[in-house]
C-alpha positions as CSV (number, residue, x, y, z in Angstrom):
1,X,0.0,0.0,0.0
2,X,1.7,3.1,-0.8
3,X,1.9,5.2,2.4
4,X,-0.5,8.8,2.3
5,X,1.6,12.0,2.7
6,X,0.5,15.4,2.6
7,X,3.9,17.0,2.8
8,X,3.7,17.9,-1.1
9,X,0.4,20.2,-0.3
10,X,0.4,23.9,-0.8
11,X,-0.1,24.3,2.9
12,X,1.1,23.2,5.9
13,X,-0.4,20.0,6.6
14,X,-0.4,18.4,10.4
15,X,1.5,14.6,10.3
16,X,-1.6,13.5,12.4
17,X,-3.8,13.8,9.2
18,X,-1.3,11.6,7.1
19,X,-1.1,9.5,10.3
20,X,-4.7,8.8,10.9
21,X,-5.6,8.3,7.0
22,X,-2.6,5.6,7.0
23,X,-4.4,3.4,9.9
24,X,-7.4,3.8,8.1
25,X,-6.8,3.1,4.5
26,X,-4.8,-0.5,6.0
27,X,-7.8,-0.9,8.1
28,X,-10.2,-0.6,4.8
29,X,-7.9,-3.0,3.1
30,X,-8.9,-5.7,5.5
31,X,-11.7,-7.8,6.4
32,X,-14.0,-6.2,9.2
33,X,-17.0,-7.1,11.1
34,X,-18.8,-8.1,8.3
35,X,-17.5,-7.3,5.2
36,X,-14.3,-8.6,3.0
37,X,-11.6,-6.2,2.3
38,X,-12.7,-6.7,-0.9
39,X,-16.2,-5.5,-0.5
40,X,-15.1,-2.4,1.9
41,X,-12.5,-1.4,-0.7
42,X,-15.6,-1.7,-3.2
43,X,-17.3,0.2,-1.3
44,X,-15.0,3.3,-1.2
45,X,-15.0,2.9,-4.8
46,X,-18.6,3.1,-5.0
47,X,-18.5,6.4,-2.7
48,X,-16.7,8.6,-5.8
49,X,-18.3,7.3,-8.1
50,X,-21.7,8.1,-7.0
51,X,-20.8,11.6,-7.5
52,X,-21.2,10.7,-11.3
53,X,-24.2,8.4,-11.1
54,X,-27.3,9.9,-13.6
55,X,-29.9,8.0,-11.2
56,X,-28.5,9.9,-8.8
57,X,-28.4,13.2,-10.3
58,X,-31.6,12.4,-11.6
59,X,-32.7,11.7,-8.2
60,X,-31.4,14.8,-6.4
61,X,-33.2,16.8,-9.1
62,X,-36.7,15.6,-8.5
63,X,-39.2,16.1,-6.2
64,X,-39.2,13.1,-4.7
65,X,-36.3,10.3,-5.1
66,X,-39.0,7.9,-5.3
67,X,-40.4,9.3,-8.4
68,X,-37.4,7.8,-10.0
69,X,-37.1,4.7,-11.1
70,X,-33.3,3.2,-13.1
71,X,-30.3,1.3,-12.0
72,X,-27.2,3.2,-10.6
73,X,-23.7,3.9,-12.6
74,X,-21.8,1.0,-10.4
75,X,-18.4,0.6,-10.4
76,X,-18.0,-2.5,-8.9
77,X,-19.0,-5.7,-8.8
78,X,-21.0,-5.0,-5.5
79,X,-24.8,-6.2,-4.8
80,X,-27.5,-4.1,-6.5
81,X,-28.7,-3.0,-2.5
82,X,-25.0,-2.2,-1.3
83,X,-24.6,0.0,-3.9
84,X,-28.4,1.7,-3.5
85,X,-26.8,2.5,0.4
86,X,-23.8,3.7,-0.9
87,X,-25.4,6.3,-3.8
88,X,-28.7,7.3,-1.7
89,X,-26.3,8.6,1.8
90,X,-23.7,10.1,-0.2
91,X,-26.0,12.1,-3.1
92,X,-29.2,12.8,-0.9
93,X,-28.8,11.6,2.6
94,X,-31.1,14.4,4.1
95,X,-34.5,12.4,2.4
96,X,-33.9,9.0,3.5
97,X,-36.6,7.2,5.0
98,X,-37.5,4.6,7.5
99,X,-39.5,3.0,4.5
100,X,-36.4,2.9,2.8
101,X,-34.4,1.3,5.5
102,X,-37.3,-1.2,5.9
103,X,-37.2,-1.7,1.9
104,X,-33.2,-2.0,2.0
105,X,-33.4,-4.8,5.4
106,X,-36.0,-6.9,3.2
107,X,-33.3,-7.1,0.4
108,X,-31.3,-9.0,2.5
109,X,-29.0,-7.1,3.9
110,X,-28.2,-7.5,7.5
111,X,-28.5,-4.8,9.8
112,X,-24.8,-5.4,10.6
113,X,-23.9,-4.9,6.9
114,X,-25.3,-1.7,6.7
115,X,-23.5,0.0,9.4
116,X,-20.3,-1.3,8.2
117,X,-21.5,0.2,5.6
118,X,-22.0,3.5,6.9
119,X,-18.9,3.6,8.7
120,X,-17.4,3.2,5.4
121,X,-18.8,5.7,3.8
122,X,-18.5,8.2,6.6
123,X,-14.7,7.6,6.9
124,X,-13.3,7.5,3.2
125,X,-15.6,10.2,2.4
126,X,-14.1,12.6,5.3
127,X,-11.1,11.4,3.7
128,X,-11.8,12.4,0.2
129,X,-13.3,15.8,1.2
130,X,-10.0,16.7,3.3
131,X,-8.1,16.0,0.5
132,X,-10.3,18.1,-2.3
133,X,-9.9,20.9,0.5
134,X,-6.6,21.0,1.1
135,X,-6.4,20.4,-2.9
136,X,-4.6,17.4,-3.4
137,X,-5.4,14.5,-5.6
138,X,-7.6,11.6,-4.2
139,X,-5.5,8.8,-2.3
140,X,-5.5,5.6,-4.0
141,X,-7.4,2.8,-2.8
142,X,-5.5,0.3,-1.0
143,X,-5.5,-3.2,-2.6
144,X,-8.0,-5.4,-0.6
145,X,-6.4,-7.9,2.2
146,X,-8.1,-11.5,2.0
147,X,-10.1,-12.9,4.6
148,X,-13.5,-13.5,6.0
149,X,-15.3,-11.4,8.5
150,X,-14.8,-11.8,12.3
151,X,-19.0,-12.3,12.7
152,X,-18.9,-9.7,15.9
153,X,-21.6,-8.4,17.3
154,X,-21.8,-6.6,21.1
155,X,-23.4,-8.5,23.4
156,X,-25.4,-5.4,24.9
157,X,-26.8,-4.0,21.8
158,X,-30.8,-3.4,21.9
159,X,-33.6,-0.9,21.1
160,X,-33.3,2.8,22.1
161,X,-35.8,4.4,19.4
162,X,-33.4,4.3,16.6
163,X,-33.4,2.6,13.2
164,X,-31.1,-0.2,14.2
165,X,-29.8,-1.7,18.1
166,X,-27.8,0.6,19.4
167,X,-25.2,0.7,22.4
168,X,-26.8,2.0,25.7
169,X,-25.1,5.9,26.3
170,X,-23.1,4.5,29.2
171,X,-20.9,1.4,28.4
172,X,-18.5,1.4,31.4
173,X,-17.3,-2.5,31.2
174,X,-16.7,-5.4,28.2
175,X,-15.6,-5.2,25.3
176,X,-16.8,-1.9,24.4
177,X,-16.3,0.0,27.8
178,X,-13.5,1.6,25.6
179,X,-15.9,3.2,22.8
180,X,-16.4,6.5,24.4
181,X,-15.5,7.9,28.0
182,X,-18.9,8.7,30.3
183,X,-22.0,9.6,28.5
184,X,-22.5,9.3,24.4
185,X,-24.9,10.8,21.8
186,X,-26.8,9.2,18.8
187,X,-24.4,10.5,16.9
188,X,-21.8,8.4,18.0
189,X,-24.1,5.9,18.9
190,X,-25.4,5.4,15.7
191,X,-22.5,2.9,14.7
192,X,-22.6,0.7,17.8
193,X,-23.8,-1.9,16.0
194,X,-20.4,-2.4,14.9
195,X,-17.9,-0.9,17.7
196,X,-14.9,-1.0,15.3
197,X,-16.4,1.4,13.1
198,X,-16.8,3.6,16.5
199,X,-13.4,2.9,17.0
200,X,-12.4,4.2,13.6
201,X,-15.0,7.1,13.9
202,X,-13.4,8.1,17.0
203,X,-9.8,7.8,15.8
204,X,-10.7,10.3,12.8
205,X,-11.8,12.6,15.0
206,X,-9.1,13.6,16.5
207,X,-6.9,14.7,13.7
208,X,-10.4,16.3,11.7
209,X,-11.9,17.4,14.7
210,X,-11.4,16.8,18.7
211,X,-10.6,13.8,21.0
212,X,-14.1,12.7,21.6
213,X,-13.7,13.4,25.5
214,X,-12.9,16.7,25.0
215,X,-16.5,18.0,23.0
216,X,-18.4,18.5,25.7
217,X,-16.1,20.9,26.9
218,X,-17.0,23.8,24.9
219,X,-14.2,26.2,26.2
220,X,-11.8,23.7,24.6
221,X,-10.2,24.5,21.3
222,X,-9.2,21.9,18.9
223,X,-5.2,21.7,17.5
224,X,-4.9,23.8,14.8
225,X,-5.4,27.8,14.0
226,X,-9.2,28.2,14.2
227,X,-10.6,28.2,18.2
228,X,-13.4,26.1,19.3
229,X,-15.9,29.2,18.2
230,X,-14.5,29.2,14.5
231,X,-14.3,25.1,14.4
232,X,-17.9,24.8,15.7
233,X,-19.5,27.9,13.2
234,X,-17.8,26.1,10.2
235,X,-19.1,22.7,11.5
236,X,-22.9,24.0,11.6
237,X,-22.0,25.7,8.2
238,X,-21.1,22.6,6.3
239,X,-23.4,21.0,8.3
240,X,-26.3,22.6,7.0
241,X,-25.5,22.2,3.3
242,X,-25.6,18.4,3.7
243,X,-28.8,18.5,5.3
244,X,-27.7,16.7,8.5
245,X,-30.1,16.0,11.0
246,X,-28.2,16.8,14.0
């Protein structure tokens, strides 16, 4: 795998970003939870090209997404439902449904797949988009490592109102008691299902954003040049662009 630098940039790049995207891109390569390397690396693939997908701009143009009916652009050899996850939360993420959930779990799908999924997309595309800021090319997509999935699932996982079981907010013990320190939101929650892609989640966030014990202190500024004020307007900013929920 050839190793991600940033040192070539036209601004100063912190080693932690280079650092954080290496442990990512040779955890992608690799089996997970639930997925071959094969099928994560597939997965990254699918989220750039659904940027050039016509059902999806097709999609994103109507009214409704369900008005429109076609197959998706694919660029891999992935199942026709993996790849409708992929497209659908990176093009228009803001109008998915609990229908559609419902009609994506009947495909067969596990619910495990799909937040392995998720995690996947989250990660590689904060990835992508640091990169198209900072304007350097795309990192290449490591070759996929062989090997089956480990089969884990948390033993605690239930029903707390969301789509999918979900990690209580206080995990203090087990296997997972090292997920997040104290309390936790949905929003870190929402991966539970699948505490390595916490794990990965969490591990991102400290070079893109903060070390997860540290957000709830709001007088605490993040490593960098902009303060806590700056990094939290520009969060709600691009936050409300993509339509995100929270």
């Amino acid at each position: 795998m050839n190793e991600i630098s940033y040192r070539d940039a036209a601004y100063p790049i912190r080693e932690d970003f280079a650092a954080s995207h290496n442990r990512y891109w040779k955890r992608l390569a690799a089996p997970g939870n639930w997925l071959t390397g094969a099928e994560r690396v597939n997965v990254a693939n699918e989220v750039r090209r659904a940027r050039q997908c016509d059902l999806c701009r097709r999609r994103k143009e109507a009214l409704s997404p369900y008005q429109v009916d076609g197959a998706h652009d694919a660029a891999t050899g992935l199942s026709d439902v993996m790849v409708e996850v992929v497209h659908r939360v990176v093009t228009d993420s803001a109008r998915l449904t609990k229908t559609w959930f419902d009609g994506i779990m009947q495909q067969g799908l596990s619910e495990e797949q799909y937040v392995e999924i998720i995690g996947t997309i989250v990660s590689v595309f904060s990835i992508d988009e640091f990169c198209r800021g900072v304007d350097v090319p795309l990192n290449e997509l490591p070759e996929p490592q062989p090997g089956e999935p480990s089969g884990y699932r948390p033993a605690d996982v239930s029903d707390h109102g969301a789509w999918l079981p979900i990690l209580p907010p206080v995990v203090d013990e087990g296997p997972e008691a090292d997920l997040w320190q104290a309390r936790s939101g949905y929003v870190i929650r929402a991966l539970s299902l699948v505490p390595d892609e916490v794990r990965t989640l969490m591990d991102l966030l400290k070079s893109h954003y903060l070390n997860s014990d540290e957000i709830w202190n709001v007088t605490h500024s993040p490593q960098g040049t902009l303060s806590r004020i700056q990094t939290e307007v520009v969060a709600a900013r691009v936050s409300a662009l993509n339509g995100c929920f929270y």
